[in-house]
N, C-alpha and C positions, 0 to 999 in steps of 0.2 A: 243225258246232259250232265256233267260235269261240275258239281257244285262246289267244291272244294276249296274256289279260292273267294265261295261267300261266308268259308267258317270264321265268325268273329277272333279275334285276336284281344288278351287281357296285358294292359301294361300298367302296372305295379306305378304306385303317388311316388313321388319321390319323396325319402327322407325328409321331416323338418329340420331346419338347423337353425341355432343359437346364437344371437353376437351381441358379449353382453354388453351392456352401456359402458361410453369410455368415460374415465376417468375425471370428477371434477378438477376444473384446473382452473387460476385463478388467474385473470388479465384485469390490470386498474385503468379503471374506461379512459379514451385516450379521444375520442371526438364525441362523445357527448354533450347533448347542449340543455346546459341547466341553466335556470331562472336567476338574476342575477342578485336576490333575497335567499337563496339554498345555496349553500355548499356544493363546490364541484363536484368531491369524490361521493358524498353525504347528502343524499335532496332531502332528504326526511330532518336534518339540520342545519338554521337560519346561518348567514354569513355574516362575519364580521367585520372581516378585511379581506385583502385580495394581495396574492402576492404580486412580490416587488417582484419578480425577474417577468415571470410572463401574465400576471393579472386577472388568475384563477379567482376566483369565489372561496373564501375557505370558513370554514365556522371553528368554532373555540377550538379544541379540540385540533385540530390541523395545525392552528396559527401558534398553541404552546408544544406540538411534538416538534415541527420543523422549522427550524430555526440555526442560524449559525450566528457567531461571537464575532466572527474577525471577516475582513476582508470588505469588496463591494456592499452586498446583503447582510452587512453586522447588525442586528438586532431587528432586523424585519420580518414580517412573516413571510414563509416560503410553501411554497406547495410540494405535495410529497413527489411529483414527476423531477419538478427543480431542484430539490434536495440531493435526489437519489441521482442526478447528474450529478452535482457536486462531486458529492461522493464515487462516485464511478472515477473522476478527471483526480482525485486527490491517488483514488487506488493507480489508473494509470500512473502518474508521475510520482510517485514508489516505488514502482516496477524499473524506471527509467534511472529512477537515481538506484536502486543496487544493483542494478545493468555496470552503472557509473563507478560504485564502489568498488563493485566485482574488477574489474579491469584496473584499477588502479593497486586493489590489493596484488592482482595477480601482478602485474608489470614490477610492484618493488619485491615480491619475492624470486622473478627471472632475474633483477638485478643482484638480491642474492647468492641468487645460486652460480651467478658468470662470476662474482667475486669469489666465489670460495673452490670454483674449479680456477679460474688462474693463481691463488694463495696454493691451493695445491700442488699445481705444474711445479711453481718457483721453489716448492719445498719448504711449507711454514707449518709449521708443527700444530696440533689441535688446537690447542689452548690460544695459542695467536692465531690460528684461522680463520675465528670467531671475529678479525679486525675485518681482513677485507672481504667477508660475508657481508659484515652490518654497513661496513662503507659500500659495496655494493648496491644495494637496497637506497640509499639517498646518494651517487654517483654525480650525478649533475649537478648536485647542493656541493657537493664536495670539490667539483673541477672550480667552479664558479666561488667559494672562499678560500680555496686554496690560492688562487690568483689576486683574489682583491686583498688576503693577508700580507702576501709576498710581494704584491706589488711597488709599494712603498721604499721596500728594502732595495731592488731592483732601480726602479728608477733613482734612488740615492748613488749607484752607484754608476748608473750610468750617468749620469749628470758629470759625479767629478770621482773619475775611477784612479782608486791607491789601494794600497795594500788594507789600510783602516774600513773604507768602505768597501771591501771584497770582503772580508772575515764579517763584515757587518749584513752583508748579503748572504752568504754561507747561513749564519746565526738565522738571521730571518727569515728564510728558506725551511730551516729544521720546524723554528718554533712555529712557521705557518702550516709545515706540514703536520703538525702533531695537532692542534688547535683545528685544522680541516677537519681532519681524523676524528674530532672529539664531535665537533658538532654535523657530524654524519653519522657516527653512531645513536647518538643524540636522536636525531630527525630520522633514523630508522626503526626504534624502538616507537618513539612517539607515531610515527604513520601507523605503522602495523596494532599498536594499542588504538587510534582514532579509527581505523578502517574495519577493526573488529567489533567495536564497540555500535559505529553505525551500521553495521551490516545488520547482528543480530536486532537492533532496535527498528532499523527501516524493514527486515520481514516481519519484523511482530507486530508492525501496523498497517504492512498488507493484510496482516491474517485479521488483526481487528475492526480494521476498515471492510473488509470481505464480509464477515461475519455481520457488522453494523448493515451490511445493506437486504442481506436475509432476514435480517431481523424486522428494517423496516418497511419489506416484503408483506412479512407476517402481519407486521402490524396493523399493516394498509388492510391487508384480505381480512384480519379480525373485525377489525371494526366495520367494514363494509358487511357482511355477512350478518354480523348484531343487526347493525340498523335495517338489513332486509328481511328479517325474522324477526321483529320485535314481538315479545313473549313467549319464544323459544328458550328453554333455559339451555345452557352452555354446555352439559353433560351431553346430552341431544345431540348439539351440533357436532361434539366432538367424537361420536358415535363412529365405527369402523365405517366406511366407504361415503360419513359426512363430510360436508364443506371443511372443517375443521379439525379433520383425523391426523393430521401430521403439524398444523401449525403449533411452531413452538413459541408463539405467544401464547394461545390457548392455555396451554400446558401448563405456562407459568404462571398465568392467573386461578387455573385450578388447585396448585399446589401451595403458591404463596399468596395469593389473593390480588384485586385488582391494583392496589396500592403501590403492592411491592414489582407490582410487572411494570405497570409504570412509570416505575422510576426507576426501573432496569432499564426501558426504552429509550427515558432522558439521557441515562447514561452512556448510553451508546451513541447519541447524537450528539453530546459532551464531550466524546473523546474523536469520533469525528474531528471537532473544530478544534481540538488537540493538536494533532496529527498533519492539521493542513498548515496549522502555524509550524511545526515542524518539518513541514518541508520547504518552506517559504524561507526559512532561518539556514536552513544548514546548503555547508558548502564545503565541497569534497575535495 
């Protein structure tokens, strides 16, 4: 008899394998439901007030970081979700308006450039090419008082045409064209000084407004992390693969202390309400 296929067979465990824990990451509770004596983001601290836009719970602490100067919610408490919208619709419409500027710079420097290639064709020397370049660039400012200067002279002479009011049309004609001329160079130099000036200022309050909402990111995730570890000291948390390894609040309370982080935070929700009035005000 034939034993052969009752000789056992060995098959080898498989390999263990390894997957390390992912990453802490930090979401600010968004349907949690707290007591209406605790703080939304903070249960371990009493509420004070409740914000005005959506009616959170908030405790001290919440009710003097978030806060805006102007507008709807000028001096109320806000909660850090309603804040951080703010701030979000003020960085959209920053984007929108140097979308805005961008187009307008570029359009008077194409007007530009059509004026100083037809100064060219007609044969105008450098030095006066610089006219219908810069009349180029305010073009339509220029059709439009060139006509309302001359027009005067024009209808004098059509009204009662003689030799006195032809020469007086001629005259008026030159001096409108020159006076056009003047307040088109004018309105060109001042565009391109306004559109440069708002460019760089409208991206440096994207970038500050950007940075304002990382910040008060951080801020949110520091203080919720304290209050979930109370009598952890801060070194601890900020510890390589802790809650707090990369917050750059952290950072700045360990190096400047709590005081002065603080009032770096203010600052940044100070210039926030800046910047909103800033785009409220201006007009391209």
């Amino acid at each position: 008899m034939d034993k052969s296929n009752n000789i056992p067979t060995f098959t080898p465990p498989e390999a263990p394998t390894f997957t390390p824990p992912a990453a802490p990451t930090f979401t600010p509770p968004a349907n949690a439901q707290r007591s209406g004596n605790s703080c939304y983001y903070h249960e371990n601290e009493p509420a004070v007030a409740r914000c005005a836009s959506c009616g959170k719970p908030l405790c001290q602490d919440c009710v003097d970081t978030y806060q805006v100067n102007d507008g709807e919610y000028a001096g109320q408490p806000l909660c850090y979700d309603c804040c951080k919208e703010l701030v979000a619709e003020n960085v959209k419409e920053l984007k929108k308006q140097r979308i805005k500027i961008i187009a307008m710079y570029l359009f008077t420097l194409l007007g530009m450039a059509v004026g100083g290639i037809i100064g060219s064709l007609i044969g105008i020397p450098f030095p006066f090419l610089l006219i219908p370049i810069f009349v180029g660039g305010c073009l339509w400012g220029f059709i439009v008082n060139f006509f309302r200067l001359v027009g005067a002279s024009i209808k004098a002479m059509m009204k009662d045409f003689s030799i006195a009011t032809f020469l007086g049309c001629i005259i008026g004609i030159i001096i409108g064209l020159f006076k056009a001329i003047y307040i088109a160079i004018v309105g060109t130099i001042k565009k391109l000084f306004y559109y440069t000036k708002h460019l760089i200022k409208t991206s440096g309050f994207i970038r500050s407004d950007s940075r304002a909402l990382r910040e008060m990111d951080d801020y949110m995730e520091y203080t919720l992390v304290r209050s979930q570890n109370v009598g952890v000291d801060l070194a601890t948390l900020m510890n390589e693969d802790s809650q707090l390894f990369n917050n750059s609040y952290a950072r700045n309370v360990m190096e400047n202390g709590e005081e002065k982080a603080e009032a770096t935070i203010r600052g940044y929700v100070t210039s926030i309400n800046e910047n909103g009035e800033i785009i409220r005000s201006f007009a391209a």
